[in-house]
C-alpha distance (Angstrom), angle and dihedral (degrees) to the residues before:
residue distance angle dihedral
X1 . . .
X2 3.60 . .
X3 4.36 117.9 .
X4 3.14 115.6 -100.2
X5 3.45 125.6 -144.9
X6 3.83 139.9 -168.6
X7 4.07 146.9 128.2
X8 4.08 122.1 -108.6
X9 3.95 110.6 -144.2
X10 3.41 124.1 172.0
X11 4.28 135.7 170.0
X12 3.35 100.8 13.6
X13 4.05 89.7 167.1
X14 4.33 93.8 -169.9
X15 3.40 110.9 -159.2
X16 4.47 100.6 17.6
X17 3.67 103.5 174.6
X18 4.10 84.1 -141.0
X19 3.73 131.1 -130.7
X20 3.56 129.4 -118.6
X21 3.58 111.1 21.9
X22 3.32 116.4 125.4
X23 3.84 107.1 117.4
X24 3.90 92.8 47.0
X25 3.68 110.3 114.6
X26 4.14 106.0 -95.2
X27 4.24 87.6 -128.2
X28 3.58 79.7 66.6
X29 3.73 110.4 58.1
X30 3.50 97.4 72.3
X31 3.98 90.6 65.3
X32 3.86 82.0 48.2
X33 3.86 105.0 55.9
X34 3.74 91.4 38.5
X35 3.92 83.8 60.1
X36 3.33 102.2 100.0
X37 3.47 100.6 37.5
X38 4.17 83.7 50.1
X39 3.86 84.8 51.6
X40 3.48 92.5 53.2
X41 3.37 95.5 54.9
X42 3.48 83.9 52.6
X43 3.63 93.7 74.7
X44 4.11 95.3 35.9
X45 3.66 85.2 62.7
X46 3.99 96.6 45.1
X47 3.66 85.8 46.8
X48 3.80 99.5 47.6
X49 3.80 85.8 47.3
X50 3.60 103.1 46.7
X51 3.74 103.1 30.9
X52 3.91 112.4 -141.6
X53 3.97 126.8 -159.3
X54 4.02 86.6 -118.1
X55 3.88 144.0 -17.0
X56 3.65 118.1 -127.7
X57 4.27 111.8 -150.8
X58 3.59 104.1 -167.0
X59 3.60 111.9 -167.8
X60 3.49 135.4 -52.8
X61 3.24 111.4 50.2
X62 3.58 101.6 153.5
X63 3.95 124.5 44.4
X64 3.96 97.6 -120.7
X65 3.71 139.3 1.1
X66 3.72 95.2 -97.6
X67 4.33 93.9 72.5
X68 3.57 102.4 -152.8
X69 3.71 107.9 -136.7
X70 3.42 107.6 -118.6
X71 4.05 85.0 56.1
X72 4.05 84.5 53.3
X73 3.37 96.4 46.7
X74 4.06 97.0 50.6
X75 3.96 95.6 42.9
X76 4.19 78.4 51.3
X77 3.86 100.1 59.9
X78 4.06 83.9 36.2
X79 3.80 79.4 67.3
X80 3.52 99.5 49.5
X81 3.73 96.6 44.9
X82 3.95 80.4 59.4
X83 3.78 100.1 48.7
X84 3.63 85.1 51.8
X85 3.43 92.4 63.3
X86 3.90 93.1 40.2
X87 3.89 96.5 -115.1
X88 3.85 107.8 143.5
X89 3.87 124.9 -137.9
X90 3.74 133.5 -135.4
X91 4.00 115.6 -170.6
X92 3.68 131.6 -174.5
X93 4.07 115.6 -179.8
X94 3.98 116.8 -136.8
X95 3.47 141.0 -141.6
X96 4.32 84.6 -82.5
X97 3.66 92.7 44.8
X98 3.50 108.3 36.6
X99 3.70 133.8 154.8
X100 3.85 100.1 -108.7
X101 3.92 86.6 65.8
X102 3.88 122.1 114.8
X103 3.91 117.4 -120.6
X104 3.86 153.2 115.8
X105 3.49 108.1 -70.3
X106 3.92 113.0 -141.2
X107 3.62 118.6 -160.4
X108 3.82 111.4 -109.5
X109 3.84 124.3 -131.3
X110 4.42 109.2 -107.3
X111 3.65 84.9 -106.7
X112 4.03 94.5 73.5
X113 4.16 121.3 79.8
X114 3.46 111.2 -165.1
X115 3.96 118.5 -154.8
X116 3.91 116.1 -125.6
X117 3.92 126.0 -140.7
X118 3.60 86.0 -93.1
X119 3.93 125.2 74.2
X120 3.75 110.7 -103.7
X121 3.60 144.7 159.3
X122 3.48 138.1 -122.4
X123 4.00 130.0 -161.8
X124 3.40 123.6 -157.9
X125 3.87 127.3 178.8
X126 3.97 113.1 -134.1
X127 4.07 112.4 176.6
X128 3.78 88.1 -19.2
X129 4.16 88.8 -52.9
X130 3.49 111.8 127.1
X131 3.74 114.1 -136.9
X132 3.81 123.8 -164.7
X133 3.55 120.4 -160.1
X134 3.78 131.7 -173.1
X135 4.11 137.2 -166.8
X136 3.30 137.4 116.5
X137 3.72 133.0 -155.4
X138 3.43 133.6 -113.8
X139 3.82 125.5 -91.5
X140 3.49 101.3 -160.2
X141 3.79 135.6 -12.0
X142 4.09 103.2 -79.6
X143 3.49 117.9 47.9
X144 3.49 109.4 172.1
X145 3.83 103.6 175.5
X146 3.69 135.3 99.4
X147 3.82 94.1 -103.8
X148 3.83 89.4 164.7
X149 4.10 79.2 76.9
X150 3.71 90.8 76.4
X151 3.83 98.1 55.9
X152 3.47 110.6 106.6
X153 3.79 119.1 -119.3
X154 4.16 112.7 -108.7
X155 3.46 122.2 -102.1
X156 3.67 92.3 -135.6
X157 3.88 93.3 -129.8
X158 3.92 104.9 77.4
X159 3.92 132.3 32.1
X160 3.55 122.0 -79.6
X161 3.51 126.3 -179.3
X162 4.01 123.9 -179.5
X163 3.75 127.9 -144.0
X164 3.57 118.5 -156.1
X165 3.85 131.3 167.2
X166 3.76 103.4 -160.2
X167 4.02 152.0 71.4
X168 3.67 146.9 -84.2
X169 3.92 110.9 -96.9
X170 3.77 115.0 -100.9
X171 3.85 89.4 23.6
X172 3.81 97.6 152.9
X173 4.05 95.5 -174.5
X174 3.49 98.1 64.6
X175 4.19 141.0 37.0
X176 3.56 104.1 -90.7
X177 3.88 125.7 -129.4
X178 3.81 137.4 156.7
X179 4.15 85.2 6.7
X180 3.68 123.4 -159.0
X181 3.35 146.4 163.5
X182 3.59 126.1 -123.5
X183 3.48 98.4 -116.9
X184 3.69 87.0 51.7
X185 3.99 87.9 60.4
X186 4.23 94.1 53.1
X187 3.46 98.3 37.8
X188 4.21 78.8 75.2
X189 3.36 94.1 60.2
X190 3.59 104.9 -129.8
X191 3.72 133.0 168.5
X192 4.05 91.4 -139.1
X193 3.49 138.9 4.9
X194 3.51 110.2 -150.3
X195 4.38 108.6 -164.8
X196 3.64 138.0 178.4
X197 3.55 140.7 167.5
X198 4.09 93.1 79.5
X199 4.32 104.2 87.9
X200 3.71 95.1 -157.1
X201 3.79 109.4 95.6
X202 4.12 99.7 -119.2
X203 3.94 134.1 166.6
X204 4.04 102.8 -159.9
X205 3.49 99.7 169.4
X206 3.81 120.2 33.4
X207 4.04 107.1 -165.2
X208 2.91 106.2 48.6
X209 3.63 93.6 23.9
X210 3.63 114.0 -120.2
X211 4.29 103.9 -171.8
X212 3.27 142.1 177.1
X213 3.83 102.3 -164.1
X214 4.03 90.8 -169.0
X215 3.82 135.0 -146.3
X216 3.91 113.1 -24.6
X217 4.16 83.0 -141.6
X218 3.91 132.9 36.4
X219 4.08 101.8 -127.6
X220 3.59 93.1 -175.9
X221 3.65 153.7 7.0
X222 3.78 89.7 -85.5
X223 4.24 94.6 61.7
X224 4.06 96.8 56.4
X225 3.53 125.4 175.5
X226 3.33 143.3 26.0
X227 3.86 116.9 -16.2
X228 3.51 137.5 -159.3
X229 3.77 158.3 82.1
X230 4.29 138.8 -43.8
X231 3.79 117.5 -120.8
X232 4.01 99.5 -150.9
X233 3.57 130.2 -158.2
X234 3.62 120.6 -176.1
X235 4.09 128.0 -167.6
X236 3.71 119.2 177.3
X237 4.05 107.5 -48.2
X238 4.06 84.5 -18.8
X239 3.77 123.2 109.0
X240 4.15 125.0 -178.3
X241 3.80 120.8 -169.6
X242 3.24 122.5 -155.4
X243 3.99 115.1 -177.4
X244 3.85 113.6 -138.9
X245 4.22 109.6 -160.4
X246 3.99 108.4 -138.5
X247 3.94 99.1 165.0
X248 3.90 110.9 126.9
X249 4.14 86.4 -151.2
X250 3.48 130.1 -4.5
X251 4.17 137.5 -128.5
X252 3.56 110.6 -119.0
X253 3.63 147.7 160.2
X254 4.30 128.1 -140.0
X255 3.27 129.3 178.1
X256 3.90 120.3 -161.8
X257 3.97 124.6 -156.8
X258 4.18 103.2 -132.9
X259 3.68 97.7 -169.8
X260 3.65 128.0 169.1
X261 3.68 89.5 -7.6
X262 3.77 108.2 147.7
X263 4.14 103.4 170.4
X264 3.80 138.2 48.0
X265 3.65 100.0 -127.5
X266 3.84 86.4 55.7
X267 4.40 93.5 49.5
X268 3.99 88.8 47.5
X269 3.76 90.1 54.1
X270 4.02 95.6 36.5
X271 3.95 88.2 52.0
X272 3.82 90.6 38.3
X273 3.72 92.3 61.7
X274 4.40 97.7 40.1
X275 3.92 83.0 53.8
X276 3.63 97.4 47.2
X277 3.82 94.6 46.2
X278 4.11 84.9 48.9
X279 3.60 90.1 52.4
X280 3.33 91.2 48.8
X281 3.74 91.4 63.4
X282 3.82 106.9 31.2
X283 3.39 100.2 28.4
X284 4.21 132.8 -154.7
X285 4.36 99.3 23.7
X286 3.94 148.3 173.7
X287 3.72 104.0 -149.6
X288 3.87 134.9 -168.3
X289 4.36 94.5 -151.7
X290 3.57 119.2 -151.9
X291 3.67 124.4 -157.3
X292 3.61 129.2 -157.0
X293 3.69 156.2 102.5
X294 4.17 81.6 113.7
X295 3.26 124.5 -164.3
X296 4.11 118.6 -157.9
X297 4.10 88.6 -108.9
X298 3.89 86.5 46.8
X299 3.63 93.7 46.7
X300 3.75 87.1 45.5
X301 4.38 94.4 56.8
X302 3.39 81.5 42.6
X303 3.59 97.9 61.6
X304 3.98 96.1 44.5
X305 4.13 87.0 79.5
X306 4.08 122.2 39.1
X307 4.10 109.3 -115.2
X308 4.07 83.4 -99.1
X309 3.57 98.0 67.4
X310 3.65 98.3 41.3
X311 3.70 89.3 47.1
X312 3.95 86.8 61.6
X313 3.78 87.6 44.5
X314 3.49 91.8 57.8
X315 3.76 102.7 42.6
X316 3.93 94.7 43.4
X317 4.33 88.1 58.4
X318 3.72 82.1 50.0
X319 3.58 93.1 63.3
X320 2.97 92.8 52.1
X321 3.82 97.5 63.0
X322 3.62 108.3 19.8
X323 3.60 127.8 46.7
X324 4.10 98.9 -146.3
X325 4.11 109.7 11.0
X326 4.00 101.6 126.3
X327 3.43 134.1 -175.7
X328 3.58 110.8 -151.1
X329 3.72 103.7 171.6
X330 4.30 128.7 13.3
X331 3.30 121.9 -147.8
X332 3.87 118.7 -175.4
X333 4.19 113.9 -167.9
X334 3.34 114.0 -155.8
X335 3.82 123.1 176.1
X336 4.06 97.2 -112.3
X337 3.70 127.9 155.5
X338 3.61 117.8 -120.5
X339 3.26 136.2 -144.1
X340 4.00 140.4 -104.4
X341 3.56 87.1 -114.8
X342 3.78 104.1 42.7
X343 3.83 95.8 45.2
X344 3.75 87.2 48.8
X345 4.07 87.5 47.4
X346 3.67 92.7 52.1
X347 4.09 98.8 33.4
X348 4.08 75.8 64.1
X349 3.90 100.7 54.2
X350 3.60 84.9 48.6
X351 3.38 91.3 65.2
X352 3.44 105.3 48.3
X353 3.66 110.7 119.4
X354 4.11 117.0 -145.6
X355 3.66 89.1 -89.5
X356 3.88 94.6 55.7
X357 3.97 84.4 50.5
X358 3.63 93.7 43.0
X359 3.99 98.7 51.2
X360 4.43 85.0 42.2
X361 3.79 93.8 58.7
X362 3.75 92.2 24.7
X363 4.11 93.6 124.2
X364 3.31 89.9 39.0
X365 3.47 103.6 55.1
X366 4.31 86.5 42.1
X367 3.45 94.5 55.6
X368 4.19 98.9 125.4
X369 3.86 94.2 -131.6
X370 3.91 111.9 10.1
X371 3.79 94.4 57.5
X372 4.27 90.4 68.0
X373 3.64 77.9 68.9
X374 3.93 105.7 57.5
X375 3.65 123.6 84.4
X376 3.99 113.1 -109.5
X377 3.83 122.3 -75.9
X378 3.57 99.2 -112.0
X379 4.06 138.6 126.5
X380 3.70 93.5 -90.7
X381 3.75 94.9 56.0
X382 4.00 87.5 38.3
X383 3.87 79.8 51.1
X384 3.83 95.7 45.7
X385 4.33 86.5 46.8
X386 4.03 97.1 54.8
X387 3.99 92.4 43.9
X388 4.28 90.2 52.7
X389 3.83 80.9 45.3
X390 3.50 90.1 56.9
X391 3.54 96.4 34.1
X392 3.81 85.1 60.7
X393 4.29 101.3 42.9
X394 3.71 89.7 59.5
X395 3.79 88.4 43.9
X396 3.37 81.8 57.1
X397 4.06 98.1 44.7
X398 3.31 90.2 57.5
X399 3.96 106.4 46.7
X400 4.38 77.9 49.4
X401 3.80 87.3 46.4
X402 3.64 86.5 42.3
X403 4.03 85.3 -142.1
């Protein structure tokens, strides 16, 4: 049996409007929409380098059903810069993309195979190995049924590799569309499941692999870390994954211990140095800082400044030595008591379940153009709302406490 080679991408999203970035400096934000066209590239170039058999799109390639055209017309000469180099092309639209959508339609390069509404196969011959692959792409935005169901079950003698742009039933994080269950998924046979739809990177099954390869671009503060794609290589009944990173910047969150630190000059420089050794590592970022570890003369400089101006502070001395570190949120711990009243206020948003959240925000959220804008309803930003709520009750302690 001949090795099989190909990439995994997945959620592409061209063109998200991103959530959550208000305080990031406005020279910025062109570096920050071009993102995930810059992470696309990303995996053109890797491609065009390292020549795979095939490149599996799984859903989502474009951030809404209306493509813009610039999106249409990038992911088009992405195309063509792979049918130059002979790499074939196997697309299934999502529940973002889908086919019911209104756009421009460019004319795809003879390398590309789109996936219908319906569930189909397609055989391709690699080194005289056949390889069968099956998707299908989504008619409209919700598709509730079990579409897995209509995959045809392996006949155990030639590759088969399933594409599927949905979620496990009963997933309560995410949306979900086309569910299944994992046992659902090897009960077909297959040599590789290929999913999207879920942005955290995630192996559920191991052999055969069963992957989500995530987002190839964190779009908010909610998808942190490094983002990208799986090169996979498959031998017989053996699969290796390597994962290629394709994220222009990433989401992340640091936390910096500001002991026994009693004057500004002295914080700048201390905070200067942890954020240059992070970059150093990670690379181009949007962080939410945390400082702690305070001492009473910390707490004290601290408190000569609201968190606003020092968060300024901060980011204007990091333009001055890095050319893409930003702080997006500042969060300053300090060791305050709280309340009866505020640690029964907070004790109560922690116990919200999704539905409490969902009927709070519920206009919000159904607003017919501002809600594109908002980052998903999901425990991390349910997370991310109860520790700015807390953030702001002991801001509030202390002004009362005049501390």
């Amino acid at each position: 049996m001949a090795r099989i080679r190909f990439l995994h991408v997945a959620d592409l999203h061209l063109d998200s409007p991103f959530k959550g970035i208000s305080s990031i400096p406005k020279k910025r934000w062109k570096e920050i929409r071009e993102s995930t066209f810059q992470a696309f590239q990303n995996m053109i170039n890797y491609a065009v380098e390292n020549k795979p058999d095939f490149v599996l799109i799984v859903g989502d390639i474009y951030d809404g059903e209306n493509r813009s055209l610039r999106a249409q017309h990038l992911f088009q000469q992405g195309m063509e810069a792979l049918n130059v180099e002979n790499i074939l092309v196997y697309i299934c639209h999502g529940n973002h993309d889908h086919l019911s959508g209104n756009w421009v339609r460019f004319q795809l390069p003879a390398n590309v195979h789109v996936f219908g509404e319906k569930v189909e196969t397609k055989t391709l011959l690699i080194r005289e190995e056949k390889v069968h692959i099956t998707g299908f792409s989504y008619k409209e935005r919700h598709i509730q049924k079990a579409m897995h169901s209509y995959y045809p079950i392996s006949n155990h003698e030639e590759i088969h590799i399933g594409m599927l742009h949905g979620s496990v039933e009963g997933n309560k994080e995410h949306d979900v569309y086309a569910p299944f269950r994992k046992s659902d998924l090897l009960e077909k046979g297959y040599h590789y499941w290929a999913l999207g739809h879920i942005h955290k990177r995630q192996i559920i099954h191991s052999e055969p692999p069963i992957v989500y390869p995530g987002n190839t671009q964190s779009r908010h503060r909610n998808e942190s870390g490094i983002k990208g794609f799986y090169e996979v290589s498959l031998l017989n009944t053996q699969a290796d994954l390597q994962f290629v990173p394709s994220s222009a910047f990433i989401y992340d969150k640091l936390s910096i211990d500001c002991a026994d630190i009693i004057h500004a000059n002295e914080l700048i420089i201390h905070i200067e140095t942890a954020l240059r050794n992070y970059s150093e590592i990670h690379g181009k970022a949007i962080l939410e800082l945390t400082l702690n570890g305070m001492t009473d003369e910390t707490i004290e400089l601290l408190k000569s400044s609201n968190k606003e101006e020092w968060h300024v502070l901060i980011q204007e001395s990091l333009e001055q030595v890095n050319n893409f570190l930003i702080i997006n949120e500042l969060y300053i711990e300090t060791p305050i008591e709280k309340s009866p009243e505020s640690t029964m206020l907070l004790s109560s948003l922690n116990e919200w379940d999704t539905s409490e959240w969902k009927l709070a925000l519920k206009e919000l959220y159904q607003h017919s153009r501002g809600s594109r804008y908002l980052q998903p309803l999901d425990q991390g930003f349910m997370d991310d709302v109860v520790k700015e709520a807390e953030s702001l009750v002991l801001e509030a302690i202390a002004r009362r406490s005049g501390n």
